[in-house]
C-alpha positions, 0 to 999 in steps of 0.5 A, spaced: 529 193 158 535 197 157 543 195 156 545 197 162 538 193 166 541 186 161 547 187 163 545 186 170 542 180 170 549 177 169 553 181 173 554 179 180 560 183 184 560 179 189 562 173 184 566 175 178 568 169 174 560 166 174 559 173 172 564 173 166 561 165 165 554 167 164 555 173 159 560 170 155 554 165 154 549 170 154 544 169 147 545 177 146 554 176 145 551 171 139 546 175 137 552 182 137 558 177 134 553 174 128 551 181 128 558 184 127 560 178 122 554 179 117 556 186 117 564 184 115 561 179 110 558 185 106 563 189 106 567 184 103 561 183 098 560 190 096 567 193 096 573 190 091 577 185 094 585 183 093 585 178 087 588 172 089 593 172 083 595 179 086 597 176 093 603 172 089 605 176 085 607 183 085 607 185 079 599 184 078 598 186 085 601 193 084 596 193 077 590 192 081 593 197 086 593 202 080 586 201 078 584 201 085 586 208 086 584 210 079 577 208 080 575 210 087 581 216 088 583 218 095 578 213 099 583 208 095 590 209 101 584 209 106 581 202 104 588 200 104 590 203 110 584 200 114 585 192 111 578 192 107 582 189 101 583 183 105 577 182 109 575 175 108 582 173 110 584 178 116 585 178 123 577 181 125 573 175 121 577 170 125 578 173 131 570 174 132 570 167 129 574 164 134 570 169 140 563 166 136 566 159 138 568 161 145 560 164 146 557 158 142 561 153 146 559 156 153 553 157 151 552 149 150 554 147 156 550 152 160 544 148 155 547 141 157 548 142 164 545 149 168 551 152 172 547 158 174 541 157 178 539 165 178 534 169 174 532 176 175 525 175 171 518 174 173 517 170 180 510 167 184 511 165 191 508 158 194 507 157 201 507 150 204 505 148 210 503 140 210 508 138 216 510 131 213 514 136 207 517 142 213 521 136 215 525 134 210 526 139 204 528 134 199 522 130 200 519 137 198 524 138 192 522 130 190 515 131 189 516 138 185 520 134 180 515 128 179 511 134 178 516 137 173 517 130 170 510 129 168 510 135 164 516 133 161 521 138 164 528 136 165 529 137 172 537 140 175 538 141 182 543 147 184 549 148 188 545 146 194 539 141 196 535 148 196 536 150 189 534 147 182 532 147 175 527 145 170 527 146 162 522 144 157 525 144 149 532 146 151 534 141 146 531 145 140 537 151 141 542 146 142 541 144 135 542 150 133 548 152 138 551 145 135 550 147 128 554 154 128 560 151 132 560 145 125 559 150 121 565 154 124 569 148 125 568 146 118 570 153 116 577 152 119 577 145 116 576 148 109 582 153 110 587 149 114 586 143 108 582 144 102 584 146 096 582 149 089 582 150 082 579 155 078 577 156 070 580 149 068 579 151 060 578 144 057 576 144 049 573 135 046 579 131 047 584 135 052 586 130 057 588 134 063 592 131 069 588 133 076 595 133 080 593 133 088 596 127 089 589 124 085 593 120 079 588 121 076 586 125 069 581 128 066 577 128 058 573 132 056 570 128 051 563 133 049 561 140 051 554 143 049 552 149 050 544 151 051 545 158 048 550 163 045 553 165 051 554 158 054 550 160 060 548 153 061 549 146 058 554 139 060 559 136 059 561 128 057 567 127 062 573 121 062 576 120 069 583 116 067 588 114 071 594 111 069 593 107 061 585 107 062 579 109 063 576 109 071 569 113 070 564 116 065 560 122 068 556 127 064 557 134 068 553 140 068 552 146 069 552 150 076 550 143 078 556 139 083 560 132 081 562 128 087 568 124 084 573 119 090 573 125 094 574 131 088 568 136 087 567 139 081 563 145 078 562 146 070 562 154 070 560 155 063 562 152 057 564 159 054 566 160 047 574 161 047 578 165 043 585 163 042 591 168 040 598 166 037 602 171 034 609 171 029 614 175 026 616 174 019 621 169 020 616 164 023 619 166 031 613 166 036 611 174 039 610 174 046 603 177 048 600 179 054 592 180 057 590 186 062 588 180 067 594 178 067 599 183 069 606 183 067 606 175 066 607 174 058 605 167 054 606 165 046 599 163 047 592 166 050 586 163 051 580 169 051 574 167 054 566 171 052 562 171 057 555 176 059 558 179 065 562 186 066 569 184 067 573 189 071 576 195 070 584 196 069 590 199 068 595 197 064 602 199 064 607 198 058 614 198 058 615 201 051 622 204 051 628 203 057 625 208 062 619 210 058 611 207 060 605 208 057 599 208 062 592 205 058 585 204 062 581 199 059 574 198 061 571 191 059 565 189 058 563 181 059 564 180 050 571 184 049 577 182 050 584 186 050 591 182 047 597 186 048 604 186 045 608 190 048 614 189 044 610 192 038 607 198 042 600 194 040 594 192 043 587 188 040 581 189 042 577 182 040 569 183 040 564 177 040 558 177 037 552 172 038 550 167 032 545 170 027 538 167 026 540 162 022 548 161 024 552 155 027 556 159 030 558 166 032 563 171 029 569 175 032 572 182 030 578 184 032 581 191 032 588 194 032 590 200 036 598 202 035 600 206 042 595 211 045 590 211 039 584 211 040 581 209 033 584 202 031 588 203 025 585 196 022 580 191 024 577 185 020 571 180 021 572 172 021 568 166 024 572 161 023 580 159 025 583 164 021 590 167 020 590 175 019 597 179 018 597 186 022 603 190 022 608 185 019 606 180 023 602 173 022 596 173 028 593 166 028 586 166 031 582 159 033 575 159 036 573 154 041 568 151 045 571 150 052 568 148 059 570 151 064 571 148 070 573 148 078 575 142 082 578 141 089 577 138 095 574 140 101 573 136 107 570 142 111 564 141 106 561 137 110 561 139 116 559 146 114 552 143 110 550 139 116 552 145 122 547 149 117 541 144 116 542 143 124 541 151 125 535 151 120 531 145 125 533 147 131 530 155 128 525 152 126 523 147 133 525 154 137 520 157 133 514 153 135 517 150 141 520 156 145 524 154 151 521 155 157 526 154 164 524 155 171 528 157 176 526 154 184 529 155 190 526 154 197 526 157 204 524 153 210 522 155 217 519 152 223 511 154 220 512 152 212 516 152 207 516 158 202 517 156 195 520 161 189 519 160 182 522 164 176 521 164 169 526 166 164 522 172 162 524 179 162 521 182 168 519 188 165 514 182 160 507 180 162 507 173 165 506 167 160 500 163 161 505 156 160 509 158 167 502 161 171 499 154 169 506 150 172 505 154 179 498 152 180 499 145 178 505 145 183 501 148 188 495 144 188 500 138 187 504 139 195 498 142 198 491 141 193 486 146 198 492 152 198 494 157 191 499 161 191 501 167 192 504 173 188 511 176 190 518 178 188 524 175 185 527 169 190 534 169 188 535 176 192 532 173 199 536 167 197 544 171 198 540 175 204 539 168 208 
């Protein structure tokens, strides 16, 4: 069936507003909508998207913005111009969110109570003639309910007394029309409340504050790690609170820890490289990474991992008005630690145990301005403290877990709304609905009955609706069948 033929069976001139009703609630609306946000979520996953460091600050955000145009040129300005940095925060996700749950919600009540009795579908013809029947249409109506009843059909009549209803497994698709509005209510829910944290470093026997308004605090008392890379492994967490010990769970990896309300993931427990730096008289030098920006610390922590790690450039204010541009292109096991007080930068290279070793080994190499060639470079495996240009660098290898906690109270909602969506699909899938529409046209010989599935007119009638019509024929008059004809609902505004 054509668009333009869809789109005639929900519009009646002659009724706009009941029009408008049944396309918002219209199945093909879900189907464009879910269509639409599928594509905005992919779009989000391949393209890059704004960090939420650069949305507070704006020296990170100009970097990131650098790299962009670095990286993908021209269709950088256009990415920029059409909000694609930003999509699973703009107004389009949300808006066809909030249109997706005014569909969903129409859709549900036009489940739960039909305020449409009219289909342009396939339809059969009963005549009736059984004079006890001719005198009162509702007694007729009555015995097609029984009838509909006893195969288990809910029955609804319609505006008038001449007009119903009947469906069998509506419930089935009220499963899923629930479980999507769920999962939209939760989606709001977790932006309106939750809150997280992200790549909590701890090392054995770090106490960390939770904060939240939690007054709770969090040791690490024991982090192992099943490989080199930490890909996997646990660790052996104390919940403190006050002066004492509240809970002992063991976390691991990739495996959430439900905690008085807190979630907690155990990303990886990573190896941790940590870098201090002082001059000859002892004074702390400030030190700054590619990730974060024009922020400076007096110590950094730099974490190893398998995966690629982004590209950036990185602008160094050397001298009063004069900037050095560096592109670094990192792979998950280097680093890069800058010093822009000593026009220097070094590169911290990991490498896995050896066969046989306890534990990994670290290079470091030492790049003055826009050399390329480092002017020094050492091996160490243990904590060590190496002297570069003057001054003393001090590098301590750890072992960390890695951690995201926070609260989400949408959650909830969410995995409900999708376990009632994969039932409903499921029940759907084996129990399709099967609706009929009926209306009756007394005269002073018979009454004609018309029936109409909810089936698309161009598809061939379906064994379960030729089965019902007979079964209703032979029930008001058991000598008589019925006939063939044409949609009811047409006759049924002539009269």
């Amino acid at each position: 069936m054509t668009i333009r033929a869809r789109w005639a069976e929900f519009w009646d001139s002659g009724d706009p507003l009941d029009s408008l009703w049944r396309a918002f609630a219209s199945p093909y609306l879900t189907i464009l909508l879910l269509a639409c946000l599928t594509v905005l979520i992919g779009a989000g996953i391949i393209l890059p998207q704004r960090p939420t460091e650069a949305l507070t600050d704006q020296a990170a955000n100009n970097l990131w913005l650098a790299s962009l145009r670095q990286h993908y040129h021209g269709v950088a300005d256009w990415f920029i111009r059409l909000g694609l940095l930003d999509i699973h925060r703009s107004l389009w996700i949300r808006g066809l969110l909030g249109l997706l749950a005014f569909n969903l919600l129409l859709a549900t009540l036009d489940i739960v109570q039909p305020r449409h009795v009219m289909h342009a579908g396939i339809g059969r013809e009963i005549l009736v003639h059984d004079p006890a029947l001719l005198e009162l249409p509702e007694r007729l109506m009555e015995r097609i309910r029984q009838v509909l009843r006893a195969q288990r059909y809910r029955f609804l009549k319609g505006k008038s007394n001449r007009l119903a209803c009947a469906d069998h497994s509506w419930a089935f698709p009220l499963l899923v029309y629930m479980g999507l509005l769920l999962v939209i209510g939760g989606l709001v829910i977790s932006e309106r409340t939750a809150w997280w944290e992200d790549n909590v470093a701890l090392q054995p026997g770090q106490v960390r504050p939770l904060g939240h308004g939690t007054n709770l605090a969090l040791r690490a008392d024991d982090i192992e790690a099943y490989d080199g890379l930490s890909n996997s492994g646990h660790a052996e967490l104390t919940f403190l609170r006050g002066e004492g010990e509240t809970a002992q769970r063991r976390l691991r990896t990739h495996t959430p820890l439900f905690y008085h309300g807190l979630l907690l993931y155990l990303t990886s427990t990573e190896p941790v490289l940590l870098v201090q730096a002082h001059d000859a008289s002892g004074q702390n030098i400030p030190l700054r990474t590619p990730e974060s920006g024009a922020v400076q610390f007096m110590e950094v922590a730099l974490h190893f991992r398998a995966a690629e790690a982004p590209r950036y450039i990185v602008v160094l204010d050397l001298l009063p008005g004069s900037q050095l541009s560096r592109q670094f292109q990192q792979s998950g096991l280097e680093r890069y630690v800058l010093v822009p007080s000593r026009d220097l930068s070094l590169r911290l290279l990991y490498q896995s145990p050896q066969p046989g070793a306890a534990t990994p080994a670290f290079q470091v190499q030492a790049f003055r301005g826009a050399e390329t060639v480092p002017f020094y470079q050492h091996q160490f495996h243990t904590a060590e403290t190496i002297e570069i240009a003057g001054d003393r660098y001090l590098f301590q290898p750890q072992r960390y877990a890695l951690i995201k906690f926070g609260q989400d109270n949408g959650l909830v909602f969410i995995f409900v709304g999708i376990v009632l969506v994969m039932l409903g699909m499921i029940l759907s899938t084996r129990h399709p609905l099967k609706r009929v529409y009926l209306a009756l046209q007394p005269s002073s010989k018979a009454v004609k009955i018309w029936l109409a599935a909810n089936v698309p007119a161009t598809e061939k009638s379906p064994i379960w609706f030729e089965n019902l019509v007979q079964d209703i024929a032979t029930a008001l008059e058991p000598n008589r069948q019925g006939k063939t004809g044409k949609n009811p609902f047409a006759m049924d505004k002539k009269a």
